[in-house]
MIKE-606581 format. One record per residue (C-alpha): residue number from 1; residue in three letters; z, y, x. Coordinates in steps of 0.05 Angstrom, whole numbers. Example, Ala and Ser with C-alpha at 12.3 -4.5 7.8 and 13.67 -1.06 7.14 Angstrom:
BEGIN
+-----+---------+--------+--------+--------+
| num | residuo |     c3 |     c2 |     c1 |
+-----+---------+--------+--------+--------+
|   1 |     Ala |    156 |    -90 |    246 |
|   2 |     Ser |    143 |    -21 |    273 |
+-----+---------+--------+--------+--------+
This chain:
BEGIN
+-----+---------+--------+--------+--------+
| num | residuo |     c3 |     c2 |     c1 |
+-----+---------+--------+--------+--------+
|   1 |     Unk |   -369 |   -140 |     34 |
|   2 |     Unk |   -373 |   -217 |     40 |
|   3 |     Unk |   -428 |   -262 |     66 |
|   4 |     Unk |   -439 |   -333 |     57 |
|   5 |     Unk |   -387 |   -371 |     87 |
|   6 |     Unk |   -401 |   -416 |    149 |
|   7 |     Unk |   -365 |   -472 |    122 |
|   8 |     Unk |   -364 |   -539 |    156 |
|   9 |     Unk |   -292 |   -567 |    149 |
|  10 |     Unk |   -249 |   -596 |     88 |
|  11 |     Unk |   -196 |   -547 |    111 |
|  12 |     Unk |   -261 |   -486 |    117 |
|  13 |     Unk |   -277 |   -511 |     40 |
|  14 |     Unk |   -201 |   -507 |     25 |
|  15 |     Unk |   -183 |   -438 |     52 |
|  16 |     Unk |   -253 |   -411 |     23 |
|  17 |     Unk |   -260 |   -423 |    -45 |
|  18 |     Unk |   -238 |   -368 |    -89 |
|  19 |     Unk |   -188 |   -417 |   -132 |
|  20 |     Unk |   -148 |   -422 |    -66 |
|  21 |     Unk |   -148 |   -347 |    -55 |
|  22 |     Unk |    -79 |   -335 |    -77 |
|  23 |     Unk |    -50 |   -402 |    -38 |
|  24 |     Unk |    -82 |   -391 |     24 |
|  25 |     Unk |    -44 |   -314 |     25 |
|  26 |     Unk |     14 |   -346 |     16 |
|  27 |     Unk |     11 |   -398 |     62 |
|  28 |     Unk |    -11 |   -337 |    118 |
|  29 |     Unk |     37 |   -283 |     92 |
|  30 |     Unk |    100 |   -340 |    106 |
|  31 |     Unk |     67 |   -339 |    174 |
|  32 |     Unk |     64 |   -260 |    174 |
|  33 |     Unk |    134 |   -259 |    157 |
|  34 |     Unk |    159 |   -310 |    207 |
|  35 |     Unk |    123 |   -271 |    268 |
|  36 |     Unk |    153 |   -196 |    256 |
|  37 |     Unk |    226 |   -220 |    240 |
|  38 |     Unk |    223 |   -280 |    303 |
|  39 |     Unk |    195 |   -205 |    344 |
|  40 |     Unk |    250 |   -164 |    315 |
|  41 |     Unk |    294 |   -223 |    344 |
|  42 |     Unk |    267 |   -208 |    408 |
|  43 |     Unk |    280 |   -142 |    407 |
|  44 |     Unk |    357 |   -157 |    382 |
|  45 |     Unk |    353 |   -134 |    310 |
|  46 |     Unk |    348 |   -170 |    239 |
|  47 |     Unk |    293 |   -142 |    198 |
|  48 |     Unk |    298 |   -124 |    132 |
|  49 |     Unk |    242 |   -147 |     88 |
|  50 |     Unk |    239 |   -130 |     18 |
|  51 |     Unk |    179 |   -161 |    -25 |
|  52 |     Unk |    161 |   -132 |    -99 |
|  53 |     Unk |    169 |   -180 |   -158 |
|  54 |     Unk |     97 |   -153 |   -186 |
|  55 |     Unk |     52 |   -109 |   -148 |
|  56 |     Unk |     44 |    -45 |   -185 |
|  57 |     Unk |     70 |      7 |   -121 |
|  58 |     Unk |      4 |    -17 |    -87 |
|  59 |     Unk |     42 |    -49 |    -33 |
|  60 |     Unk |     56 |   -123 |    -13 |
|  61 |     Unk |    116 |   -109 |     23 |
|  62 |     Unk |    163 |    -62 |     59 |
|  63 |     Unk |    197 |    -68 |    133 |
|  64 |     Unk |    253 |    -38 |    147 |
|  65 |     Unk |    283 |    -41 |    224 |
|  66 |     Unk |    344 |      9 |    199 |
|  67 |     Unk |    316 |     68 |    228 |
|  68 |     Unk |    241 |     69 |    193 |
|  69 |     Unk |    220 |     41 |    138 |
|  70 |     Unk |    147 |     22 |    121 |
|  71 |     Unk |    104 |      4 |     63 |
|  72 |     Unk |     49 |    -58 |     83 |
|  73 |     Unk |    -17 |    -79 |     45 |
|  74 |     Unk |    -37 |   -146 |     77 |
|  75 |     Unk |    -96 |   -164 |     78 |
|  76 |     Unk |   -130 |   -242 |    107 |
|  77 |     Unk |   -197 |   -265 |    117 |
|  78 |     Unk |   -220 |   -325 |    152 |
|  79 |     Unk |   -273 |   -322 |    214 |
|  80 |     Unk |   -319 |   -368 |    177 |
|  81 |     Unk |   -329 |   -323 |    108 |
|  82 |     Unk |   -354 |   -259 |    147 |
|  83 |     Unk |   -314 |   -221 |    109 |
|  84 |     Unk |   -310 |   -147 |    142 |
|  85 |     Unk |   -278 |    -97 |     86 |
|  86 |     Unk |   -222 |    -91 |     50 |
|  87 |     Unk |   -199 |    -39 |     -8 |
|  88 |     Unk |   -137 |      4 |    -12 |
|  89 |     Unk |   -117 |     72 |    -52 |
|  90 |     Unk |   -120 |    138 |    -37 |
|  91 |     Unk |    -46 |    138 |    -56 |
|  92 |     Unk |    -29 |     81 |     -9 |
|  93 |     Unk |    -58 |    123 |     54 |
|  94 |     Unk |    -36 |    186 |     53 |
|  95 |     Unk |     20 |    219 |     86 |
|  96 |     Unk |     96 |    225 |     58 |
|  97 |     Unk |    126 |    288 |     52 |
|  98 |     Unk |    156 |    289 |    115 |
|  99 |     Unk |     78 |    289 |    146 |
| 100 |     Unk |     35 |    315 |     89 |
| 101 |     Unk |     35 |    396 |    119 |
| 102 |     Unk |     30 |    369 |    195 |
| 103 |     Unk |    -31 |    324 |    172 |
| 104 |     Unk |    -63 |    384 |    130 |
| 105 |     Unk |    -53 |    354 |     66 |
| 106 |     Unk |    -36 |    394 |     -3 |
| 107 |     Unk |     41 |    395 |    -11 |
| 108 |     Unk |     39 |    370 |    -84 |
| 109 |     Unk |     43 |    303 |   -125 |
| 110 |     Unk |    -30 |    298 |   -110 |
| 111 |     Unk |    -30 |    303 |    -35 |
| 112 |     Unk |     39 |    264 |    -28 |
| 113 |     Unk |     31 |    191 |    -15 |
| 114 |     Unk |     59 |    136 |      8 |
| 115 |     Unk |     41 |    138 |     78 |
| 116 |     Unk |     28 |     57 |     89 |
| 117 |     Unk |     -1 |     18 |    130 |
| 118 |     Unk |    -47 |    -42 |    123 |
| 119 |     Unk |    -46 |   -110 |    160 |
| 120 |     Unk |   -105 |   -156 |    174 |
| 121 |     Unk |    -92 |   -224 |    186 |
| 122 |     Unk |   -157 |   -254 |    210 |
| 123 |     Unk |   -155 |   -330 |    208 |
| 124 |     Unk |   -181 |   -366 |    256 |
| 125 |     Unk |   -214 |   -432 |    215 |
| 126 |     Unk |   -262 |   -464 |    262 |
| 127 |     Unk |   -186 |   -506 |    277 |
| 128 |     Unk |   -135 |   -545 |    249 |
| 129 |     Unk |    -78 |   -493 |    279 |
| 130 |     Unk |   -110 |   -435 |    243 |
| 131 |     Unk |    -87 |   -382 |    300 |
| 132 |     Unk |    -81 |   -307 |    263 |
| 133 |     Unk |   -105 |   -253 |    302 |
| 134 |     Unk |    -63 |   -190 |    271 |
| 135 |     Unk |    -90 |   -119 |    265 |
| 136 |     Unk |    -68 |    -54 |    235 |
| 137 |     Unk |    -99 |     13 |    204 |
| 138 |     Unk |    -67 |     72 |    171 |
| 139 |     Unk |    -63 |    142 |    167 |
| 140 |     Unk |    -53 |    157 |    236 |
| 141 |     Unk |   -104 |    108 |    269 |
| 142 |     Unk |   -160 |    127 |    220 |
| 143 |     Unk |   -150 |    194 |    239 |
| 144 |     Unk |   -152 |    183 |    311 |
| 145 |     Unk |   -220 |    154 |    302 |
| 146 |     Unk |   -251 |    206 |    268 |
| 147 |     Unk |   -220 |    258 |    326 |
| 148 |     Unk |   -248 |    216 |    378 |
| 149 |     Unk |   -176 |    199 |    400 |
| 150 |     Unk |   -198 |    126 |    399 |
| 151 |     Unk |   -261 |    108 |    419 |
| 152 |     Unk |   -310 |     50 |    416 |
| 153 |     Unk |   -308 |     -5 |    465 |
| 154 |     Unk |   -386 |    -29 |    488 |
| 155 |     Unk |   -451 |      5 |    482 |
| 156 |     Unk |   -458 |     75 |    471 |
| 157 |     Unk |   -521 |     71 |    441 |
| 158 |     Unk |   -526 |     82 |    372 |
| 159 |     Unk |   -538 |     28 |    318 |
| 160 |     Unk |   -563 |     27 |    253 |
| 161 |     Unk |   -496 |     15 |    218 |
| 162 |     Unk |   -446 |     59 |    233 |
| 163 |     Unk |   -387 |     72 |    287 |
| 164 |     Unk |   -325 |     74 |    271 |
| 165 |     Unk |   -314 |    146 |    290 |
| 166 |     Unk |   -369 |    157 |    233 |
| 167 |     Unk |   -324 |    103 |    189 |
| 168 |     Unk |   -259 |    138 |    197 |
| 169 |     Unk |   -295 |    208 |    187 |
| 170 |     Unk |   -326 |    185 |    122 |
| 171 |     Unk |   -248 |    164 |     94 |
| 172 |     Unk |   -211 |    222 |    123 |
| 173 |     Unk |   -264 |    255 |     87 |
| 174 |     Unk |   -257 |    221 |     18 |
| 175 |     Unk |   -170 |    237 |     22 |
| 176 |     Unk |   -175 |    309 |     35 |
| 177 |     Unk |   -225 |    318 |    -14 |
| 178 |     Unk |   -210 |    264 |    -71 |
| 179 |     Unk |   -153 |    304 |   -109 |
| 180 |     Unk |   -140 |    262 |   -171 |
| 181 |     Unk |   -138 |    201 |   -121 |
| 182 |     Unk |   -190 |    162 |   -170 |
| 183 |     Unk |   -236 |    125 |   -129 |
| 184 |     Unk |   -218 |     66 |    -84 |
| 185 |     Unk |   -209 |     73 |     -9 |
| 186 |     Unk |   -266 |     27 |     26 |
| 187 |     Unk |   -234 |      1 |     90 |
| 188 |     Unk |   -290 |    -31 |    144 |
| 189 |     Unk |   -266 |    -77 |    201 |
| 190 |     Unk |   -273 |    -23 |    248 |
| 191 |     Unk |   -210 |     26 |    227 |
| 192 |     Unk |   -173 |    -31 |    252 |
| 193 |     Unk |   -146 |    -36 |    320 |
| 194 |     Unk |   -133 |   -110 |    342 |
| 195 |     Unk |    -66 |   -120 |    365 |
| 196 |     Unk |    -39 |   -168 |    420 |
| 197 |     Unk |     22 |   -192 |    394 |
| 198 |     Unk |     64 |   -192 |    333 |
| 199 |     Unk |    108 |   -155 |    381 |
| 200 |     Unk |     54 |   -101 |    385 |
| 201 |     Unk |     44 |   -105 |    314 |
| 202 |     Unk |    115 |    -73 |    302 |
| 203 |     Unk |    110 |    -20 |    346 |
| 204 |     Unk |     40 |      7 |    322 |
| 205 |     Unk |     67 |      8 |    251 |
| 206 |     Unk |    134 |     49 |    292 |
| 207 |     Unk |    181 |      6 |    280 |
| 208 |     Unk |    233 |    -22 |    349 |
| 209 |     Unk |    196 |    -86 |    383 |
| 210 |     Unk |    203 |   -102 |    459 |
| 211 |     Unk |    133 |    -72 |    463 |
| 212 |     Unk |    172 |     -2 |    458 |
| 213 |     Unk |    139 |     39 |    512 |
| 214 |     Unk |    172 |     96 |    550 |
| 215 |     Unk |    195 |    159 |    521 |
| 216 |     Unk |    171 |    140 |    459 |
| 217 |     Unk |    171 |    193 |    408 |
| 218 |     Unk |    136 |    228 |    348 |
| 219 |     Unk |    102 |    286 |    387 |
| 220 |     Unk |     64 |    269 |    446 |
| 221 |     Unk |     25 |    308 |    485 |
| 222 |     Unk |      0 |    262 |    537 |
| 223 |     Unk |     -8 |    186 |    551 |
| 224 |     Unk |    -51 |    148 |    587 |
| 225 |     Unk |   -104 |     89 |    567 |
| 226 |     Unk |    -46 |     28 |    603 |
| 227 |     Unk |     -5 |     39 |    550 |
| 228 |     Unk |    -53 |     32 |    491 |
| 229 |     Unk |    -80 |    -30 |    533 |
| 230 |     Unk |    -12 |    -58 |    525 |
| 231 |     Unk |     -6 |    -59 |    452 |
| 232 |     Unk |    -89 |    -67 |    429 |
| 233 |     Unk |   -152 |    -86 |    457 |
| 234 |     Unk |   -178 |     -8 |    450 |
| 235 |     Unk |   -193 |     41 |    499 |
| 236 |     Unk |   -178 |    121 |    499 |
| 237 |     Unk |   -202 |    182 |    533 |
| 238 |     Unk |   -155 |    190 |    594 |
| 239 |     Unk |   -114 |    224 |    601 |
| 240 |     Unk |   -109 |    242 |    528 |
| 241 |     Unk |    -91 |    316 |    511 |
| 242 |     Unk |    -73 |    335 |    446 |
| 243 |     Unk |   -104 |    400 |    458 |
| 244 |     Unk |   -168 |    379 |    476 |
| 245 |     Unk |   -180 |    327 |    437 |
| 246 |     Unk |   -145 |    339 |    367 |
| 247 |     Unk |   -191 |    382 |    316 |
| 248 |     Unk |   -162 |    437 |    286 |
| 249 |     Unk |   -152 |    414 |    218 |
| 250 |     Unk |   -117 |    348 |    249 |
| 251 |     Unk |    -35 |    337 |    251 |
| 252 |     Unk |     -1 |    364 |    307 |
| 253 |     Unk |     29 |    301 |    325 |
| 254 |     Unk |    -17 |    245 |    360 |
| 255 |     Unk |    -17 |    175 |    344 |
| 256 |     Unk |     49 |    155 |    356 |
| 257 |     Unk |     45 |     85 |    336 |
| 258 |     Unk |      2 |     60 |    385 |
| 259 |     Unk |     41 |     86 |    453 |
+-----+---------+--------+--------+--------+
């Protein structure tokens, strides 16, 4: 869903009309590229990036930091063209086999997917620098939306469009009940969660960065809203308990990406 641009700029014209789509990723997904392995420097590590020759495994490109490996969709938008969704496949979100019974999801070909994340790189065009402001939705996050895990930052009063507990519901929704995986997955700015730092960006998508809290691990029981702070600009319920905060038909591991 796009509105009109705001543009005011040569560069605003340039990185907003649609025969420049394909250039501008490029120039943005060098940038991408250049802030996760400079972060896996940082952490001490050389991260393997493999990119596919034509995109037909719905993914843009895969990370590997030798212990996980993990399939990105990336996705830009500049400030100026209002953009706020983006589309990915049923296929794309949902879990692996090593997740799909924890997450409640059929054990076949149909429930099986690929268990990827998605990147937003939100361009900041209102200057010449063009500052990227990264953040990050999958499987995991959405869920923890629609469980109340996360929750929304402002006003609790209700609006008339919706939250993003009611967003994240609504796609959880469509991938446990969408079994021939036919219709497109509709992806609203708010399943995202707006990271600080391409450091932070690693570790929400669980692979090593210096942003590596504590006793990090898959199952987690407890944790408290500092470290989310550290890696997002969310907030949680503290102290978070699994048990009272997880639905039934949820996974029985929390968000692990995000501690």
């Amino acid at each position: 869903m796009t509105r009109k641009p705001k543009v005011n700029t040569e560069l605003q014209k340039f990185l907003n009309a649609s025969v420049n789509t394909k250039t501008r990723e490029r120039i943005f997904f060098n940038k991408f590229y250049f802030d996760v392995k400079l972060a896996a420097g940082r952490r001490g590590y050389p991260l393997t990036m493999f990119e596919p020759e034509v995109d037909r495994g719905g993914f843009d490109v895969v990370l590997d930091d030798a212990d996980t490996t993990r399939h990105l969709q990336l996705k830009s938008a500049t400030r100026s063209s209002g953009t706020n969704q983006w589309v990915t496949t049923p296929r794309f979100l949902r879990p692996t086999l090593l997740d799909i019974e924890r997450m409640r999801f059929e054990s076949s070909p149909q429930g099986e997917g690929l268990g990827g994340g998605v990147v937003l790189l939100l361009i900041d065009d209102s200057t010449d620098l063009c500052p990227i402001t990264y953040c990050y939705t999958d499987l995991f996050v959405i869920a923890s939306l629609a469980s109340g895990l996360i929750r929304q930052i402002g006003s609790a009063r209700r609006t008339v469009k919706q939250t993003r507990r009611e967003q994240a519901e609504r796609i959880m929704n469509q991938l446990y009940t969408d079994r021939y995986r036919s219709a497109p997955v509709k992806l609203p700015r708010g399943v995202f969660l707006e990271v600080k730092s391409p450091d932070c960006l690693l570790t929400i998508a669980g692979l090593h960065s210096l942003k590596q809290p504590p006793r990090y691990g898959r199952i987690i029981f407890q944790r408290h809203t500092e470290v989310l702070s550290m890696l997002t600009n969310q907030a949680t319920q503290t102290p978070i308990c699994r048990r009272m905060l997880w639905p039934a038909h949820m996974p029985q591991r929390v968000l692990y990406s995000l501690w």
